[in-house]
C-alpha positions in Angstrom: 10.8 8.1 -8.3 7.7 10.2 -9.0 5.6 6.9 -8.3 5.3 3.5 -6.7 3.7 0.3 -8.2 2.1 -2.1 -6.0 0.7 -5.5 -6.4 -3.2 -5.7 -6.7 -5.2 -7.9 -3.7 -7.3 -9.3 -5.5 -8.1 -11.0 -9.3 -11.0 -8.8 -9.6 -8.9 -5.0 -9.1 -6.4 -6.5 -12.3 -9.5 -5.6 -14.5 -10.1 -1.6 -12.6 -5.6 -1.2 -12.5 -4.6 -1.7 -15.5 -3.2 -4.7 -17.7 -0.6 -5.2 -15.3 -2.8 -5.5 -11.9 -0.7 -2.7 -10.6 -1.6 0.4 -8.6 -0.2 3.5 -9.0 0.9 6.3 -6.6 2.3 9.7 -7.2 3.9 12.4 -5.7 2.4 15.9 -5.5 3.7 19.0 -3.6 1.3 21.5 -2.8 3.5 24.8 -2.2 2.7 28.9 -2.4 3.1 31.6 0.5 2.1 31.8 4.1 -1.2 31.8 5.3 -2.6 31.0 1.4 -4.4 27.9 2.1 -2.0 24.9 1.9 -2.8 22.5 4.8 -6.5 23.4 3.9 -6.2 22.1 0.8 -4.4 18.8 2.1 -7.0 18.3 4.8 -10.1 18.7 2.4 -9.3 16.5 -0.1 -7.3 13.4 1.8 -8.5 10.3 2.1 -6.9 9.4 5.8 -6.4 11.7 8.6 -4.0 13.8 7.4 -0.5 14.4 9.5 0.2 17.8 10.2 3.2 19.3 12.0 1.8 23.3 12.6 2.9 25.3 15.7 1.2 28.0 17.2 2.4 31.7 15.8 5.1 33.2 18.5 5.6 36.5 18.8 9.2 36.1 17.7 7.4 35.1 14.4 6.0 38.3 14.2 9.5 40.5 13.3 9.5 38.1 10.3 6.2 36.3 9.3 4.3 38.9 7.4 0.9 38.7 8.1 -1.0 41.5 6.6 -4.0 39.8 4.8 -4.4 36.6 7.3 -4.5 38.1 10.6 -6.8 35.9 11.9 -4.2 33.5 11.4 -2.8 31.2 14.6 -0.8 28.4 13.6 2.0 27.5 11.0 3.4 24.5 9.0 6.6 23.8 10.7 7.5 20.7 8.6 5.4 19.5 6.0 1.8 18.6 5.7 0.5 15.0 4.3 -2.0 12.8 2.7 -3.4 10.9 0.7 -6.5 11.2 -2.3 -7.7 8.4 -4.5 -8.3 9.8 -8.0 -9.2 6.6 -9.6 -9.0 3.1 -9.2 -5.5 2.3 -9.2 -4.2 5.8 -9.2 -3.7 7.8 -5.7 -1.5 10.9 -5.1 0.3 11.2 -2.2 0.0 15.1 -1.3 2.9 16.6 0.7 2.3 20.3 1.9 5.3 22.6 1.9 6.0 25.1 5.1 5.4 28.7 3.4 8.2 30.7 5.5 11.5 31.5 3.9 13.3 29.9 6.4 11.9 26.3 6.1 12.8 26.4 2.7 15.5 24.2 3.2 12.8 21.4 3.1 11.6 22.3 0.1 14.8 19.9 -1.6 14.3 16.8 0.5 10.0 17.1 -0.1 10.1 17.9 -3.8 12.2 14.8 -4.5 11.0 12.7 -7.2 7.9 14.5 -7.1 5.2 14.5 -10.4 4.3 17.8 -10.1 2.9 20.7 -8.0 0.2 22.7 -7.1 1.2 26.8 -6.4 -2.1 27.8 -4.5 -2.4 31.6 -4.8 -4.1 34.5 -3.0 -4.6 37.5 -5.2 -4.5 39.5 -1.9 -1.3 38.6 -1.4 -0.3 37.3 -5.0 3.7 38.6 -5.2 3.9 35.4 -1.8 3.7 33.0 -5.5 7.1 34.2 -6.9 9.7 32.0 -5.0 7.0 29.2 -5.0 7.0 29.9 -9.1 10.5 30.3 -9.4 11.8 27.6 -7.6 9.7 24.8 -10.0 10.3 26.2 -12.9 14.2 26.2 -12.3 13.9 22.7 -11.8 11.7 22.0 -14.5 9.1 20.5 -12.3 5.5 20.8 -13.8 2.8 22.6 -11.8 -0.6 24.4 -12.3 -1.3 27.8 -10.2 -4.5 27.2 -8.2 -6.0 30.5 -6.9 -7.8 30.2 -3.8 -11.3 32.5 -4.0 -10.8 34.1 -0.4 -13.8 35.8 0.6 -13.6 39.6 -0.3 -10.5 38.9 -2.0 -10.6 40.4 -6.0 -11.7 37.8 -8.2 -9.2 37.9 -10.9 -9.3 36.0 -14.6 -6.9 32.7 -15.0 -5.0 35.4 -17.6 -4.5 38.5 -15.3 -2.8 35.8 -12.9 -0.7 34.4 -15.8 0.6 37.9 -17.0 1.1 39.2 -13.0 3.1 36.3 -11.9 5.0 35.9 -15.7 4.4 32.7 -16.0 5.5 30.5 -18.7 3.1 30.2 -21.7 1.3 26.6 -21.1 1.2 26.6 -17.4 -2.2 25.9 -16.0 -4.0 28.6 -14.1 -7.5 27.4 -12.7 -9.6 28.9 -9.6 -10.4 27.0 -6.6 -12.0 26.7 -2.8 -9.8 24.9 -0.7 -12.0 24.1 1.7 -14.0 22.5 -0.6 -12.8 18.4 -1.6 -14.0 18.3 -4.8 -12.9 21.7 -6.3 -9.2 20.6 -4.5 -9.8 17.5 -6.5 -10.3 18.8 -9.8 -6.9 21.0 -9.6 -5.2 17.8 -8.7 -6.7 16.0 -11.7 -5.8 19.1 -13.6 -2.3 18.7 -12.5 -1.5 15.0 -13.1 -3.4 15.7 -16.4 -0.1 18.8 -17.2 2.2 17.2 -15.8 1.9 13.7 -17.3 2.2 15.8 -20.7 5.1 17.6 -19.7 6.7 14.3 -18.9 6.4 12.6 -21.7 6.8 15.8 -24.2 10.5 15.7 -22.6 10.9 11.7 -22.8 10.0 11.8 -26.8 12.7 15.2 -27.0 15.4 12.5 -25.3 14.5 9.6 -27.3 14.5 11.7 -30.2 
């Protein structure tokens, strides 16, 4: 399931929730490349202290972790990062951070499980790292919005240059964004459940129809 419902505390949260008194809580990867700005992104926006399962760089990594653009780099998602950002009353996202290395992609199945949506962040330094990210969701037809991270000293590049370079279906989202910053990592996760909710329901009316 892309969401969870939960019963409301109190008489007074009915009114903020919904008709129903119910919260809601959704599923969001946050994918792209190594080194690009993922578990930044998680950290800065959650709510709680977010869980995080990065290992220092070894140099076996280094014969297969390319690192050309983030050299100052040290550490690496292993497993997944986590956490959690209230939108709105009643509405949170629960965020889970992919590992960016081919070889942990065989998480990417298990994590993307009855998720919403994504978010591909981008580094135009680096910007060919999006393709698998791309690839994989739009294989499985699961709605997500390119966010490019504005590196210092990196090119600053249009929302349409990125669209043509990484070929990406007309409609899909491109916006521009500081990681590091909560409320620009907020507004590409409003952005996001914004798409995606009309992406859902486009393909529910062409089933019921």
């Amino acid at each position: 399931m892309a969401y969870e419902r939960s019963e409301s505390s109190g008489a007074d949260d009915s009114a903020d929730d919904g008709v129903d008194g119910t919260a809601l809580a959704l599923k969001i990867l946050v994918a792209g490349g190594f080194g690009v700005g993922k578990t930044t992104l998680v950290g800065a926006v959650s709510e709680i202290r977010p869980l995080r399962t990065e290992e220092q760089l070894s140099r076996a990594g280094e014969f297969v972790d390319d690192t050309g653009g983030v050299d100052q780099k040290t550490t690496t998602t292993v497993a997944m990062d986590f956490g959690r950002i209230t939108i709105r009353s009643g509405l949170s996202l629960y965020l889970f951070g992919t590992p960016g290395q081919d070889r942990f992609w065989f998480l990417w199945d298990e994590l993307s499980q009855g998720a919403l949506g994504a978010v591909v962040l981008a580094d135009t330094r680096r910007l060919e790292d999006c393709f698998p990210a791309v690839d994989y969701f739009e294989h499985r037809k699961i709605p997500f919005v390119v966010a490019v991270n504005c590196f210092t000293g990196a090119r600053a590049y249009g929302a349409a240059e990125v669209s043509r370079a990484l070929d990406l279906d007309r409609g899909t989202p491109v916006v521009l964004c500081d990681a590091r910053d909560r409320d620009s990592g907020k507004e590409v996760l409003i952005r996001l459940v914004e798409y995606a909710g009309r992406m859902h329901t486009a393909r529910l009316l062409d089933t019921v129809g």
